[in-house]
N, C-alpha and C positions, 0 to 999 in steps of 0.2 A: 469756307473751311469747316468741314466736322469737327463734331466736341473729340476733346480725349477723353478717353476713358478714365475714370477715379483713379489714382494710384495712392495708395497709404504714403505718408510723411509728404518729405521735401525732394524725394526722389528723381520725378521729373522737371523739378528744379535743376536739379545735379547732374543729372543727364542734359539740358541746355547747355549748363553750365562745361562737360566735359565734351560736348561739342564743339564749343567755342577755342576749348586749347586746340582740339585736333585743328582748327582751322589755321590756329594762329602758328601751331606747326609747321603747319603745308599741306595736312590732306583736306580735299573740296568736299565739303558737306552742304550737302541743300537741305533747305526747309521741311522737304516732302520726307529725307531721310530720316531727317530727327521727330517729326511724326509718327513717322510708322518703327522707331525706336521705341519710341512710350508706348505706343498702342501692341509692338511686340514682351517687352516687359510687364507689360500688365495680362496679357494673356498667361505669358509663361512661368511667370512666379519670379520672386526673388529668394531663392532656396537656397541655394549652391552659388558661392563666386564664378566657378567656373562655365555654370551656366548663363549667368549673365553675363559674363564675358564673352561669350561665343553669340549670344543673341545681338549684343552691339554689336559685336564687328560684323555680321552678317546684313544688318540694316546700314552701317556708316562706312565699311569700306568695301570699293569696288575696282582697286588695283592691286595688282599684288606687292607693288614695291612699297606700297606702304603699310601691309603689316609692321614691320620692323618700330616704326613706330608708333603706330596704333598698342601696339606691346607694353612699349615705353611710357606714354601718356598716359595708359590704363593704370600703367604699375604705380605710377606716382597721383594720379588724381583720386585712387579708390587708397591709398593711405596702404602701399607695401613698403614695412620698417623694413626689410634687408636692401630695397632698392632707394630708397629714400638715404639709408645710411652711405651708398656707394655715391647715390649723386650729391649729398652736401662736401663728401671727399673731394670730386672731381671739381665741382663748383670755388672750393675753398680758396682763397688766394696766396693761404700760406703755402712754402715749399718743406715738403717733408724727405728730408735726406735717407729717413732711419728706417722707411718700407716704400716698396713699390707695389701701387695695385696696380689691377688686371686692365688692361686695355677698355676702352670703353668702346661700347658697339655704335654703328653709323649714325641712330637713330636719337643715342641719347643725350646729345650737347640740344639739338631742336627740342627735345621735350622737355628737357630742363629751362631751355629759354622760354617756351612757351607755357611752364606754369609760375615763372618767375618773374616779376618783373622789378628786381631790383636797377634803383638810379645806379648811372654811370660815376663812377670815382672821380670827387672834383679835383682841378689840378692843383699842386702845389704855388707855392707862391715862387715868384721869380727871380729866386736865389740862388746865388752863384753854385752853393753845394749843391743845390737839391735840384738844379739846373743838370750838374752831373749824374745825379743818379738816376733822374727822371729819362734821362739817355743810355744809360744802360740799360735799365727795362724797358723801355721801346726798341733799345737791340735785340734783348731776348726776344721780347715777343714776336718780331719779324723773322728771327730764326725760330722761334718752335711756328710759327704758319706755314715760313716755306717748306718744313718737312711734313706737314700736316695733310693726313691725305683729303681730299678733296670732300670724300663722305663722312669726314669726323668734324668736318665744321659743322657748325652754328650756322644762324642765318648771319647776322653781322662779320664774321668770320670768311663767309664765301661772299658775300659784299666789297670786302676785303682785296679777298684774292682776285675777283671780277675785277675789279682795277687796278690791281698789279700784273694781271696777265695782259692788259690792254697794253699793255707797256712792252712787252716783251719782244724781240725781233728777231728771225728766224736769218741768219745772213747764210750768203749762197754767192757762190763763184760764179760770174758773168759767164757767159756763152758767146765764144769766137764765132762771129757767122763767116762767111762767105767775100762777102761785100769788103772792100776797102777803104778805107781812110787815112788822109794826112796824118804822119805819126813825125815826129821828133829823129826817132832812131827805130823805124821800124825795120821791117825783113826784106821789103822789097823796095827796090830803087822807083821813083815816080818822074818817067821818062817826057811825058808832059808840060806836069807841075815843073822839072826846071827848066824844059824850054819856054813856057810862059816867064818864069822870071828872067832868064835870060835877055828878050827880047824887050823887056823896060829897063834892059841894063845895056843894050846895043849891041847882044850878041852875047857878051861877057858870062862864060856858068862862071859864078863863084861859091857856088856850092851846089851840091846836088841831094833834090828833095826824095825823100822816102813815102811810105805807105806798108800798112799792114792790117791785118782783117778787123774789121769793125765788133766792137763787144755789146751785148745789147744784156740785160735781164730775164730771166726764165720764167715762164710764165709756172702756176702751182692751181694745181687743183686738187680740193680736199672731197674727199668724199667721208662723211660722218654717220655711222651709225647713231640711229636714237631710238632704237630699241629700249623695252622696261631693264634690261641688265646692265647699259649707258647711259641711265636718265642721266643723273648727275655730272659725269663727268662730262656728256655729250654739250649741256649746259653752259660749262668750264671753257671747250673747246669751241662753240660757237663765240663767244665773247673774241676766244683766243686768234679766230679767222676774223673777226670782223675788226679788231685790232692791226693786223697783216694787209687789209683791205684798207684804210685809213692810215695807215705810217707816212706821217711825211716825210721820213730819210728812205723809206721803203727802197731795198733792193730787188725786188720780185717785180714783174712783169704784172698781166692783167692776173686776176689771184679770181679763180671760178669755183662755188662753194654748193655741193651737193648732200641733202640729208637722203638716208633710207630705213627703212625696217619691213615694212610688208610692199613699199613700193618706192621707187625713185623718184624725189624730188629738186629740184632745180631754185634754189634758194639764192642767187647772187643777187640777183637786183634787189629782194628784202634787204640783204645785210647792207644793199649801197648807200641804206642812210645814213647818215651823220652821226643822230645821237643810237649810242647804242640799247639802248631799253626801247624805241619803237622798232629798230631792225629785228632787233630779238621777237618782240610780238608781232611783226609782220613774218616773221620766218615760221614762227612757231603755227601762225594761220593756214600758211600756205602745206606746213606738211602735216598731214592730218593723220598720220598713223605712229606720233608720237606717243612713247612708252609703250606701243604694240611688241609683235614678237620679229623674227628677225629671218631675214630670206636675202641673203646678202647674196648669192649664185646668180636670184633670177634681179635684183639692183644691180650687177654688174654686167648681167647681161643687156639690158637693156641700155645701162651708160656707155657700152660698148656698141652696139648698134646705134643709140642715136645720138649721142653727143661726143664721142670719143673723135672722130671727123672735123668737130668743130672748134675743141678746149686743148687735144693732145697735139696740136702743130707744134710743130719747130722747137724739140725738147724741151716740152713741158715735163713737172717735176709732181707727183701723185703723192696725195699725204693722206693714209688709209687709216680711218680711225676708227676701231670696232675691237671687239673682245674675240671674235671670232668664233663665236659657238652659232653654229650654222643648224637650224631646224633642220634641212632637206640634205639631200645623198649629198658628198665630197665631191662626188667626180665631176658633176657639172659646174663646181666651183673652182676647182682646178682648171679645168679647159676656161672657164672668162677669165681669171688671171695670167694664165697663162695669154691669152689674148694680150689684154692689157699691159700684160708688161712688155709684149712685143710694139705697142702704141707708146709708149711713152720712154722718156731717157731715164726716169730713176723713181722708184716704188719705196716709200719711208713709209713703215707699220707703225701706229704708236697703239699701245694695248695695255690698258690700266691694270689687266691680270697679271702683270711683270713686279708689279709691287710686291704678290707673295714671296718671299726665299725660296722654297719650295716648287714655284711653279715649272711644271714639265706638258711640254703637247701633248695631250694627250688626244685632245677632240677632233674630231675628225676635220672640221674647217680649218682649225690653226694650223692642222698638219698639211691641206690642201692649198694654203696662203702662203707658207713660211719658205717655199723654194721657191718660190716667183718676189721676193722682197729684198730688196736691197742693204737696208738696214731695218734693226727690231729696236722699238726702246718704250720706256715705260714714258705715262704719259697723268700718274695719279695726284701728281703735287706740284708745287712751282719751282722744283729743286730740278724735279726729273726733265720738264719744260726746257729750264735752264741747262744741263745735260746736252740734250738734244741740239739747242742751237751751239753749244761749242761741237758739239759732233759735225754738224753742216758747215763748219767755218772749213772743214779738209776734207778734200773727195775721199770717197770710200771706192775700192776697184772691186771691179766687176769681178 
């Protein structure tokens, strides 16, 4: 390893030092970054905040979805009183009736956790009062999580909800096949079945046995964007299949789990582990164009040619999970849905863009998805989740 260059004070101290938050954030900093950090600071001067501000983030980030907080951690570890003053507000435990501030951005509950490391609140004692109120606020806090969108958690916080979504179950009305079976008071008479009993009774019908079509479970395949615009929530929703994949009252059939962004990946056998944190980093290994950009036309084209044959038999049920902002032309993304909706018996969108009030089609992908889907629903918190599965308890018509 080469020397660093001299740098006046404790500088390059503080710069290890504000690496370390980033890390403890979530953005990945190597060794080699934070070298050529110092050795760009020292070339460039420490003149202007704003100049060192842009020479870090030039040396320590190389995604874009983490600006947002690389923003955040700068503001608070280089000492800004106006963001310092908004995070001890938001941090506070008191509730303040008598103003409301501003919404807090995606980034800054993780930077405040990552330069804080206050102990967790010990419990009360186990007293009959405090017993009650100690359950009130663990009501609150379950309701403000579940409205809580997904990118305004904490790390503890989507820890949280990672295990609450595991829990969740998507229920869905059986599928009448074909095939018959022994039924009570079914539709059709079973001309057989009461000549067999007959014949251990001497002849004697004393009743006569029915039959009606056999009901089996539908099989669900998700296909999930993990483009950089779905890191998170994409996250959210892997937990959330691989929960659906492991239900032991599960009413779904075989459950087949696809990621995409710049190509299609084939993730079921990852998620068929048991525990979920090595499914997740087996899933995550196998698709290599995570937080890339998004080409969801030429992903469906190819799930269409090669696996649509294989997963869409016998009304299978498509669970599309993408924001829909399509890099390349609409029209070739309309012709594969258009495909696919004709392969399959029902197309459910869930699209975290539904969380705006506001939001209207305007992109050309949304607009090229949204007439080939079944049903649309937002997909940003564990309210909206919840939502959805009472939606699937009643067919929706065609």
């Amino acid at each position: 390893m080469t020397a660093l260059p001299e740098t006046p004070g404790r500088l390059p101290d503080n710069i290890v030092h504000f690496t370390r938050a980033l890390r403890k954030a979530g953005v990945k900093v190597g060794t080699n970054q934070v070298e050529d950090a110092v050795r760009a600071v020292a070339v460039a001067g420490f003149t202007e905040k704003r100049d060192f501000y842009h020479t870090l983030r030039a040396c320590l980030i190389t995604r874009a979805e983490h600006l947002d907080l690389y923003d955040q951690v700068f503001a608070m570890f280089w000492r800004d009183p106006e963001f310092l003053e908004n995070m001890i507000h938001m941090l506070s435990p008191a509730i303040r009736k008598d103003e409301e501030r501003a919404k807090p951005r995606s980034a800054e509950r993780r930077a405040a956790e990552a330069l804080t490391d206050a102990p967790e609140p010990k419990r009360q004692p186990e007293e009959r009062e405090e017993l009650q109120i100690e359950a009130s606020l663990s009501w609150s806090a379950s309701e403000r999580l579940r409205a809580m969108d997904f990118e305004q958690m904490s790390l503890a916080e989507t820890r949280e909800a990672e295990a609450a979504i595991r829990r969740l179950r998507l229920p869905v009305p059986p599928l009448k096949t074909r095939r018959l079976a022994p039924m009570a008071h079914g539709p059709r008479p079973d001309l057989r079945a009461t000549l067999r009993r007959s014949m251990r009774r001497g002849g004697e019908i004393d009743r006569l046995m029915r039959r009606g079509p056999r009901e089996r479970p539908p099989a669900l395949v998700a296909l999930c964007d993990i483009s950089g615009s779905m890191a998170v929530y994409s996250r959210i929703m892997m937990h959330f299949l691989h929960g659906l994949m492991h239900a032991p009252e599960g009413n779904w059939g075989p459950v087949h789990a696809f990621t995409f962004g710049t190509r299609l990946t084939n993730v079921t056998r990852a998620l068929d582990r048991r525990d979920p944190d090595a499914a997740l980093a087996r899933a995550g290994a196998e698709a290599q164009d995570w937080q890339g950009g998004t080409r969801i036309g030429a992903a469906l084209h190819r799930f269409n040619r090669d696996w649509s044959r294989r997963v869409l038999g016998q009304g299978a049920v498509v669970l599309l999970i993408t924001d829909g902002l399509e890099r390349e032309e609409p029209e070739g993304l309309a012709a594969e849905a258009e495909r696919l909706r004709k392969s399959c018996r029902r197309i459910i969108w869930l699209n975290p863009l539904l969380r705006f009030d506001g939001f209207e089609p305007k992109a050309g992908g949304i607009r090229a998805l949204l007439p080939q889907v079944d049903s649309f629903h937002a997909c940003h918190n564990l309210d909206s989740l919840a939502q959805l599965a009472e939606a699937l308890r009643r067919p929706v018509p065609r």
